[in-house]
SELUM-380298 format. One line per 5 residues: number of its first residue (from 0); their letters; for each residue x, y negated, z of C-alpha. Coordinates in steps of 0.02 Angstrom, whole numbers. Layout:
residues N
NUM) a) X Y Z  ...
This chain:
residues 630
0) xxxxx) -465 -2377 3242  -649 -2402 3233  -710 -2274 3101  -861 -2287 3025  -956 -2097 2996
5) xxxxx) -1082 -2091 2868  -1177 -1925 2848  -1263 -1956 2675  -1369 -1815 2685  -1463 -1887 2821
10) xxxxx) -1433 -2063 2802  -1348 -2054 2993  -1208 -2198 3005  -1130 -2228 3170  -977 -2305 3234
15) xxxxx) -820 -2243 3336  -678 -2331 3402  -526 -2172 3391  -357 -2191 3438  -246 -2168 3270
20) xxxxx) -115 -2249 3220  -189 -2244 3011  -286 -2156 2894  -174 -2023 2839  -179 -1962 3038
25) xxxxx) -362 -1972 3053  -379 -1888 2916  -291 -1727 2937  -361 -1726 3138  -540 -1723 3052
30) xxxxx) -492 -1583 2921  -396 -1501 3063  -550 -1513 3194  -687 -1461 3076  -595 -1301 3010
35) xxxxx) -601 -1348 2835  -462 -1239 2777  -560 -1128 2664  -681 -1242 2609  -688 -1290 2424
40) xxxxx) -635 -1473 2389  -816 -1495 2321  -891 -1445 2471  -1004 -1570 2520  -986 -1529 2718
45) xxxxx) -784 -1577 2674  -714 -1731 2748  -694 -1912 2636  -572 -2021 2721  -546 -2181 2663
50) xxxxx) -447 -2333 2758  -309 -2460 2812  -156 -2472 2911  -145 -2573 3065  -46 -2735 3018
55) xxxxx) -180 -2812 2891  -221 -2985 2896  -51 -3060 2993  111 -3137 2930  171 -2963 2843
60) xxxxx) 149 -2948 2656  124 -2791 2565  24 -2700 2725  -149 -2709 2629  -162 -2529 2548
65) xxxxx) -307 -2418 2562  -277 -2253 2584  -381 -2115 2544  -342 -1951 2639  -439 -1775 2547
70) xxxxx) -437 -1589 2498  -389 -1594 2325  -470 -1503 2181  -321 -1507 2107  -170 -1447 2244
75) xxxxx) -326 -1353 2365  -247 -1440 2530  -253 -1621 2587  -173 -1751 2466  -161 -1931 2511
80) xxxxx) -187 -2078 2370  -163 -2260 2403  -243 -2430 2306  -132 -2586 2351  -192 -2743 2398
85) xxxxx) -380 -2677 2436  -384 -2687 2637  -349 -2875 2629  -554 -2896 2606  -588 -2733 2677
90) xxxxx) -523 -2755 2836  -676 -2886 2843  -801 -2771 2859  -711 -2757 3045  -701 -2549 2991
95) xxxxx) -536 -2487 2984  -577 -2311 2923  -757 -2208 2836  -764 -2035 2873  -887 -1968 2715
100) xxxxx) -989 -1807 2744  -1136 -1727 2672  -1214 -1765 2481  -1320 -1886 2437  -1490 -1851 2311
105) xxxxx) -1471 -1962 2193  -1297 -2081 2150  -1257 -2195 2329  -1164 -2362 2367  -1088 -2396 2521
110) xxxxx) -1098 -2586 2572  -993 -2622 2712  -973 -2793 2820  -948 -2884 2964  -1132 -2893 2983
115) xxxxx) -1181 -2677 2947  -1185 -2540 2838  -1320 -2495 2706  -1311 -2347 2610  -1388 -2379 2430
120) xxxxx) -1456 -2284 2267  -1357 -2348 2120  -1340 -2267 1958  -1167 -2307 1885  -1169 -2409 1739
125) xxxxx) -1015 -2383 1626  -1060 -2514 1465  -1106 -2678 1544  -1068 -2867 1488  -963 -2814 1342
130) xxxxx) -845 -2691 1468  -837 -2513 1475  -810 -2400 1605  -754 -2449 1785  -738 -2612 1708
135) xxxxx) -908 -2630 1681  -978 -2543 1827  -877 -2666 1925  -948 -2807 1850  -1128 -2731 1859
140) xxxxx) -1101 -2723 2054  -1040 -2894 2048  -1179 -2957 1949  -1324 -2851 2028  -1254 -2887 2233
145) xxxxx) -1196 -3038 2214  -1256 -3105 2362  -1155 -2986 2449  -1016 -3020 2359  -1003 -3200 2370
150) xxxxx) -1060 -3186 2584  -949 -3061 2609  -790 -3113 2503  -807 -2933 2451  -684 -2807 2339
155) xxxxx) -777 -2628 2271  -689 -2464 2253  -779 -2385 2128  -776 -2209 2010  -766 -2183 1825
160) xxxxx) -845 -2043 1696  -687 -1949 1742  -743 -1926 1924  -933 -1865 1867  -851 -1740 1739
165) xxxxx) -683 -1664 1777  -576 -1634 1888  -443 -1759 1860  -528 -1924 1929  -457 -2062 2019
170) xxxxx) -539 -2223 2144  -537 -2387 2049  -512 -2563 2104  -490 -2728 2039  -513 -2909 2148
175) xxxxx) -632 -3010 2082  -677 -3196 2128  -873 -3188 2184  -916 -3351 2139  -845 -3370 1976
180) xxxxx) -889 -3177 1957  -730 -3163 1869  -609 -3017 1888  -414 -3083 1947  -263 -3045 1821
185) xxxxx) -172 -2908 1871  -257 -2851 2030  -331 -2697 1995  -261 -2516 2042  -302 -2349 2077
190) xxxxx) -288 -2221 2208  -269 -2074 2080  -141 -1933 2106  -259 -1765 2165  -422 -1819 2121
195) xxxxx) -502 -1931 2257  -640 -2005 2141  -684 -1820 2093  -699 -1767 2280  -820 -1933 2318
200) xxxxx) -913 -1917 2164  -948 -1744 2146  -929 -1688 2331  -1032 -1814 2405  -1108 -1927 2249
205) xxxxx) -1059 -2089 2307  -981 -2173 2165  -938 -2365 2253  -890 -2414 2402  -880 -2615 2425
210) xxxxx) -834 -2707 2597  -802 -2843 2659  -824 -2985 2797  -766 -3100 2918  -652 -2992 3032
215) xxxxx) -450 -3062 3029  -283 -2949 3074  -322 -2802 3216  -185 -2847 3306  -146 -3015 3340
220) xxxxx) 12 -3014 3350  35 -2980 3168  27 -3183 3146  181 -3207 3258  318 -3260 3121
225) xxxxx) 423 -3283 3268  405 -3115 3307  422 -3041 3140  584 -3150 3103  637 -3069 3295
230) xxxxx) 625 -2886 3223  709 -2945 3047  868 -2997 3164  877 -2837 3258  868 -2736 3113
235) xxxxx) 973 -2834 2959  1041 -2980 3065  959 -3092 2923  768 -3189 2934  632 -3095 2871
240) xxxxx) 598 -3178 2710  780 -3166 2659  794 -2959 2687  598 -2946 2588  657 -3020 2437
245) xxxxx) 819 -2949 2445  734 -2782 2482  590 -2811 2312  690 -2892 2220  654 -2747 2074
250) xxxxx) 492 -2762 2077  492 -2941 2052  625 -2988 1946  808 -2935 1927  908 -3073 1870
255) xxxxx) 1077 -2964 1845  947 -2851 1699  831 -2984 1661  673 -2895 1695  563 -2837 1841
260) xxxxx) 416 -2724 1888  444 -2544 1875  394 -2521 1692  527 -2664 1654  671 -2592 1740
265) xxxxx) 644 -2388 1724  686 -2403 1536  842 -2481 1545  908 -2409 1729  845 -2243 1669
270) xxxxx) 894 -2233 1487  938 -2049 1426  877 -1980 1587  699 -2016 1533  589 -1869 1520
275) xxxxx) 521 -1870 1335  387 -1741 1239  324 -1681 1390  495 -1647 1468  577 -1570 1302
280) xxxxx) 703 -1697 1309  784 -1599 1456  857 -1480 1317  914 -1588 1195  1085 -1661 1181
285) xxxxx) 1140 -1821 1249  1175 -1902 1083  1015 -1877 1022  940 -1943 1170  1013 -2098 1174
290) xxxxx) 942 -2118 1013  778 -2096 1052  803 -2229 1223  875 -2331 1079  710 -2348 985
295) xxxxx) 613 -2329 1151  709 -2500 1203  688 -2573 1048  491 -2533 1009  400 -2504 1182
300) xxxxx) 527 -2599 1308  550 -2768 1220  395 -2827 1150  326 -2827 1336  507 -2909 1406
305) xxxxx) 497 -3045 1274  297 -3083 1308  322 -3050 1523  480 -3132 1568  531 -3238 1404
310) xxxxx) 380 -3315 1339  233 -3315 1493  314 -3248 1666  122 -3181 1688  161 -3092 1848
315) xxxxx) 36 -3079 1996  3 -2959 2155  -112 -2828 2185  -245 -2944 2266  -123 -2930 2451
320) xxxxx) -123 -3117 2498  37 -3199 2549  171 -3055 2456  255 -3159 2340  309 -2997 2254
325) xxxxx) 225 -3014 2098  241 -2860 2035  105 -2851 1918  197 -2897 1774  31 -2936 1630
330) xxxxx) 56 -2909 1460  -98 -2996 1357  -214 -2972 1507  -160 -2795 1524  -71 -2734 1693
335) xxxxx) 89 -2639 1650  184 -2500 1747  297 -2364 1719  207 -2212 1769  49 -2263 1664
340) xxxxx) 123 -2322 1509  231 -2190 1517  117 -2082 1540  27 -2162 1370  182 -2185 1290
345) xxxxx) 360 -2104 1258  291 -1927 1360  172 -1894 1210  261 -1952 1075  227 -2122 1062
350) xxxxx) 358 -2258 1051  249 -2393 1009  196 -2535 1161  26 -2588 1090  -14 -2419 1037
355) xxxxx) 9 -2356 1237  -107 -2519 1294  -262 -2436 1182  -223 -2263 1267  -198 -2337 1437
360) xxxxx) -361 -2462 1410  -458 -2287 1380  -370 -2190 1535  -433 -2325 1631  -610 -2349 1586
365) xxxxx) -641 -2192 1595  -563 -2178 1801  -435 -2055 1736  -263 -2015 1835  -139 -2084 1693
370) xxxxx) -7 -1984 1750  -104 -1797 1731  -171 -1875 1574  -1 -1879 1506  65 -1701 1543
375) xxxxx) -132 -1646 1498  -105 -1737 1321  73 -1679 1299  36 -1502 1340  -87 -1497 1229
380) xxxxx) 11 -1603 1056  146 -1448 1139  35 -1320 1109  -20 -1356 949  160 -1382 886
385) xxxxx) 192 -1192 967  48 -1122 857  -36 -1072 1000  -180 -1199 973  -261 -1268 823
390) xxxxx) -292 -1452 808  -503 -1411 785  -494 -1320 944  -456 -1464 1038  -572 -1584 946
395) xxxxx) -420 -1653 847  -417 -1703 674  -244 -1678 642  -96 -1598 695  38 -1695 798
400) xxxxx) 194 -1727 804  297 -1658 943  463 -1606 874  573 -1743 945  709 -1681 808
405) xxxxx) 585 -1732 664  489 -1894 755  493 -2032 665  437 -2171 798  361 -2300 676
410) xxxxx) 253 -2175 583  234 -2038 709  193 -2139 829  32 -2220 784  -35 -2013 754
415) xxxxx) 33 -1975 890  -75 -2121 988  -237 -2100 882  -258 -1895 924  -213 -1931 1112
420) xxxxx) -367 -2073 1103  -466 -1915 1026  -422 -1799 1162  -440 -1921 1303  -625 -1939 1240
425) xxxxx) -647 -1735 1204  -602 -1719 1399  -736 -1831 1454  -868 -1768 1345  -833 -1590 1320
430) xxxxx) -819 -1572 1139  -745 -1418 1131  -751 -1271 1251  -553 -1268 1262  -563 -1453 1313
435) xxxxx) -716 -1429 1419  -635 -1282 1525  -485 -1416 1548  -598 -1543 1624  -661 -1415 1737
440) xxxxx) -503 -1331 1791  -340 -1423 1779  -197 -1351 1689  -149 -1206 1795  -301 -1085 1800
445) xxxxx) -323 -1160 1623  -146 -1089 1568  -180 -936 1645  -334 -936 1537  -284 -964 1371
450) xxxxx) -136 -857 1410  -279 -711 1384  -388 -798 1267  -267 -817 1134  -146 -643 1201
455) xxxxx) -103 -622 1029  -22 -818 977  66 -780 1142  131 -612 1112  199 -684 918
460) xxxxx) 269 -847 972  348 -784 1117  297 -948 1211  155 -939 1354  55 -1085 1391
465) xxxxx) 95 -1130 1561  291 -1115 1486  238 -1303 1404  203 -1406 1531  300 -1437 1705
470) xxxxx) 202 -1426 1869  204 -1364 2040  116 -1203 2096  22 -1224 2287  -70 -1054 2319
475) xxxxx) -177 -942 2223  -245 -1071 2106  -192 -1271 2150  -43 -1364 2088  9 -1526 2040
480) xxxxx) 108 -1608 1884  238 -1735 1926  292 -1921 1916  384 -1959 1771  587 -1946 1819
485) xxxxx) 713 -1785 1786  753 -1731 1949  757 -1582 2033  647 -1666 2201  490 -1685 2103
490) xxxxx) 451 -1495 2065  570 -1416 2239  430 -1337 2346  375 -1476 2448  219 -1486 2525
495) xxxxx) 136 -1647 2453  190 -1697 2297  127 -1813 2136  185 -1945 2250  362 -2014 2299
500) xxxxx) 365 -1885 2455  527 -1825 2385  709 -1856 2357  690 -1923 2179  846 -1976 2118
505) xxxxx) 936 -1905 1990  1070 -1799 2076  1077 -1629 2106  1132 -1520 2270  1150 -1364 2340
510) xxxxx) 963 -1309 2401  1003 -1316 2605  1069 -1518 2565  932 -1577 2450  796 -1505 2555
515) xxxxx) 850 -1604 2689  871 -1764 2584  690 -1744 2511  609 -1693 2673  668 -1864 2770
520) xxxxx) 612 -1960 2610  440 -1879 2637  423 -1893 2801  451 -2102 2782  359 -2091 2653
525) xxxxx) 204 -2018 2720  238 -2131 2877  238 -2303 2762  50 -2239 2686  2 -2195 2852
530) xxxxx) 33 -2386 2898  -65 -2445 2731  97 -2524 2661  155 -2535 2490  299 -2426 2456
535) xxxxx) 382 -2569 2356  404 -2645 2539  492 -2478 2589  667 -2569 2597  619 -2677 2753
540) xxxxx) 462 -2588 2813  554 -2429 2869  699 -2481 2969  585 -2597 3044  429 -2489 3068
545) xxxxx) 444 -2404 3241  463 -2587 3323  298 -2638 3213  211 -2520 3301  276 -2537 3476
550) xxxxx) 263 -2731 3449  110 -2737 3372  11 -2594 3426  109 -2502 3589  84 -2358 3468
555) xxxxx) 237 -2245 3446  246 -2206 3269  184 -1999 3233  352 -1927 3149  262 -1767 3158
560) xxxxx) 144 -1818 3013  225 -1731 2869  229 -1550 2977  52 -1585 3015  9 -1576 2833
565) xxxxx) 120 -1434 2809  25 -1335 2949  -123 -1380 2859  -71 -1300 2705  -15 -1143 2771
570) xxxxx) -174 -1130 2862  -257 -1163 2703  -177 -1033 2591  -132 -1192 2481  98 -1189 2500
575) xxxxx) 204 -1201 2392  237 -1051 2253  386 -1016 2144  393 -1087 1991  267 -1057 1871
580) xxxxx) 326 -1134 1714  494 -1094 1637  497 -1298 1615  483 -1333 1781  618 -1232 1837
585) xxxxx) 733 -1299 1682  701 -1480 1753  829 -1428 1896  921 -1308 1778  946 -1433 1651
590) xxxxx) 1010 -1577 1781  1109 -1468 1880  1202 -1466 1689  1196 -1630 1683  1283 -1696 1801
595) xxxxx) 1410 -1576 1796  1373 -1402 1940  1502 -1299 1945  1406 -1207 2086  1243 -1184 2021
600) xxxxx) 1239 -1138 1816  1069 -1043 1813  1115 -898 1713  980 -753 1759  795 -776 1829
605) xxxxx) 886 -723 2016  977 -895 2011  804 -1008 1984  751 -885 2129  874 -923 2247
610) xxxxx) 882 -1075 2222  708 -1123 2274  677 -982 2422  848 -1066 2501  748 -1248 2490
615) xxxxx) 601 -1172 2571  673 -1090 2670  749 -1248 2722  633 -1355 2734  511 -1236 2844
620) xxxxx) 648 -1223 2945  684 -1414 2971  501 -1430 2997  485 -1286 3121  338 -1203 3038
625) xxxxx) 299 -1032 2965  271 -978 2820  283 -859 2666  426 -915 2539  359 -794 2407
């Protein structure tokens, strides 16, 4: 890899050419050789890696992710976060990785090509050309370096207000056409989960990074169809293209459901397995859940499915030339997945599509994660309905409403939709302290908070507040809150999660069998990032992936990855914890029901126990590490 290390303290840039097979590997041999185990996330002396797999620019589609590897405000260890369809211009610049240290004076650019680096003072511009946000800062960089832009072919990964003021801020992208300075429909996308923009913003205040340049594929023999279709044959006995879009075929349209993209098939595929209210629907009875898919089908699902694949089929990629995946599916100009919309929509009470496109509009501007904006917004509605918040103290001018058993989806809805708008904006600007401690902390040492601020609403509701919202506990003070699907894998004590690192299916399993299940989904997982490919390629890239990189590079893939950033954690005080929340635990409680466990029933506080020291347990074992299960 040839890494580019920019010191912005000094202003030092140089160049190194290290042997590494991606960016989630360099990155945890930098954290690793610089001892930054108990360094704060914010520590400007901390490690920013940013960068791209090694089969960009060939015959492969869906290899052009950017990965950014960091210690997270949010977990305290290293979390990984990926943009799709960025490296196709970045790999231009002829850099395959930037290692970020030190902090700049004054806001910083990094422009990166075929022909240099410059490091650059520019002050983020959020209201710009009629856009807001990282909209509009986009389009200011656009506008201001065009000259760059147009040279260059160039794509910018920039921050919002979210990075600047809390803790919950994500890297923003979208591909733009230089000459017509126009952005492209549907290729924008973050790299969100843990908080990379907050780590570049406030760790190192550089709030845009933009590359691009002349440099093609690293290796050539990414362009050798032949040689692709070669590898197809030994692996499914069937040509390349046939196996891809048998292997995507969800993502890009599923004639047997009529539908495609994740947001178009997770409602129907899912359907009373959907977590609702900020996971209350776990306790509620099947009837009554299928009544509230019902009207989820009916008022969110279908007004996108008639406008995407009835009416305009406006489907494009992430900006990764040559997938014919399509799977942004774009509703009115407006990219639409699950996790986001979710996130903006039937998790916080509101069952309304156009309703969730304001919310998600705002999320975005503003560089937010969408899915911690969710379980932030739903904890909060969850609160209030607990009485152990007031509406005021949150900056809200009314009270929500988040008791499934009295929602009314046409009417509650659009309350429900206007307050979260409200609290999305409190966040950002601090309105109240409550909300302003929130930016600053995360939910966690925030619950722990509140727990003592307001002793008394606890002690007479009998509810705590880290009770009403589901997350994972890593160490004294990080954690992390989940993707949006019941299942047991995304809150078992794995080491990275907020991504798909997991088993996440909807099953349940003794501990000693499911820890096993989730940890060789995480460590293909963290093996398909480390390449810079799109998970949504997962179904060919995997069983093809060690001959990619023996073909292609005469790399052997590093299946010691994921134990690499569990020894990382351990060393950083940052592992997994027992459950926290009561909620979190009842998400494996509650499916274990589900599906029928005659085995597990979860009747006493020693069963919840078990349960997750035998996964641990597990799992360290399989791993071959050490480590506290307490």
């Amino acid at each position: 890899m040839r890494v580019l290390n920019v010191d912005l303290s000094s202003g030092n840039v140089s160049v190194t050419n290290v042997e590494a097979q991606g960016p989630i590997t360099l990155g945890v041999r930098v954290l690793n050789s610089e001892g930054t185990w108990d360094k704060d996330p914010l520590d400007p002396s901390l490690p920013f890696i940013i960068g791209i797999g090694p089969f960009v620019g060939g015959k492969l589609p869906g290899v052009h992710r950017v990965i950014a590897v960091f210690k997270s405000p949010m977990t305290k260890t290293v979390h990984v976060a990926a943009i799709g369809g960025v490296a196709y211009k970045f790999m231009g610049s002829g850099i395959d990785a930037v290692v970020v240290r030190g902090r700049s004076e004054k806001p910083t650019a990094l422009f990166i090509s075929s022909d240099g680096v410059e490091i650059r003072q520019v002050n983020p511009v959020y209201s710009y050309s009629g856009l807001n946000g990282v909209y509009a800062f986009t389009k200011y960089l656009m506008d201001a370096f065009s000259d760059f832009f147009v040279k260059f072919n160039a794509r910018a990964i920039v921050v919002g207000e979210a990075s600047l003021k809390t803790y919950n801020g994500a890297l923003f992208s979208v591909d733009v056409d230089p000459r017509k300075r126009e952005f492209k429909p549907g290729a924008e996308d973050t790299a969100a989960r843990g908080g990379p923009g907050t780590v570049m913003a406030q760790g190192h205040n550089l709030v845009a990074i933009i590359a691009g340049g002349s440099v093609k594929a690293r290796y050539i023999k990414v362009t050798d169809m032949n040689l692709v279709n070669k590898m197809a044959m030994e692996s499914f006995k069937k040509p390349f293209i046939q196996v891809m879009n048998e292997k995507t075929i969800k993502y890009r349209y599923d004639p047997s459901i009529g539908t495609g993209g994740t947001f178009g098939v997770n409602y129907p595929h899912y359907r009373e397995l959907l977590p609702l209210f900020g996971y209350k629907s776990i306790y509620m009875p099947r009837d009554i859940r299928i009544k509230h898919v019902e009207a989820i089908l009916n008022l969110f699902w279908k007004p996108f499915n008639d406008e995407v694949f009835v009416k305009s089929k406006s489907w494009y990629n992430c900006g990764d030339f040559g997938c014919s995946v399509v799977c942004k599916k774009v509703w009115r100009g407006k990219k639409v997945d699950y996790e986001p919309f979710h996130a903006a929509g039937p998790f916080i009470g509101n069952y309304i599509f156009q309703e969730a496109v304001k919310i998600v509009d705002l999320i975005d501007e503003y560089g937010f994660d969408a899915i911690e904006m969710g379980h932030v917004t739903a904890w909060i509605f969850d609160s209030i309905e607990n009485g152990l918040l007031k509406p005021e103290e949150v900056g809200l001018s009314d009270k929500p409403v988040f008791n499934p058993y009295e929602f009314v989806p046409e009417r509650d809805s659009l309350k429900n939709a206007k307050l979260a708008g409200e609290l999305i904006n409190g966040l950002v600007n601090g309105s109240t302290p409550i909300l302003k401690m929130i930016a600053e902390n995360g939910i966690r040492v925030s619950a722990r908070k509140l727990n003592e601020m307001f002793s008394d609403r606890v002690k007479a509701t009998g509810k705590s507040f880290n009770d009403l919202v589901v997350y994972v506990a890593y160490g004294e003070s990080g954690y992390i809150t989940p993707n949006f699907y019941w299942t047991p894998g995304m809150v078992a004590p794995m080491y990275v999660l907020g991504r798909y690192w997991t088993n996440y299916s909807n099953t349940f399993m003794k501990p000693e069998d499911y820890a096993k299940s989730a940890l060789e989904r995480a460590i293909n997982e963290a093996l398909i990032d480390d390449a810079g490919i799109c998970r949504f390629h997962r179904g060919w890239a995997e069983p093809m992936l060690e001959k990619m990189y023996t073909e292609f590079t005469g790399m052997k893939p590093n299946k010691n990855l994921y134990r690499e950033l569990a020894e990382y954690s351990i060393k950083a005080g940052a592992q997994p914890r027992p459950w926290e929340s009561s909620r979190a635990a009842d998400v494996v409680a509650t499916l274990a029901k589900e599906i029928g466990s005659k085995e597990w029933v979860f009747e006493s506080r020693a069963d919840y126990d078990e349960w997750w020291r035998r996964y641990k347990v597990t799992l360290d074992k399989q791993l071959g590490v050490v480590s506290s299960t307490t």
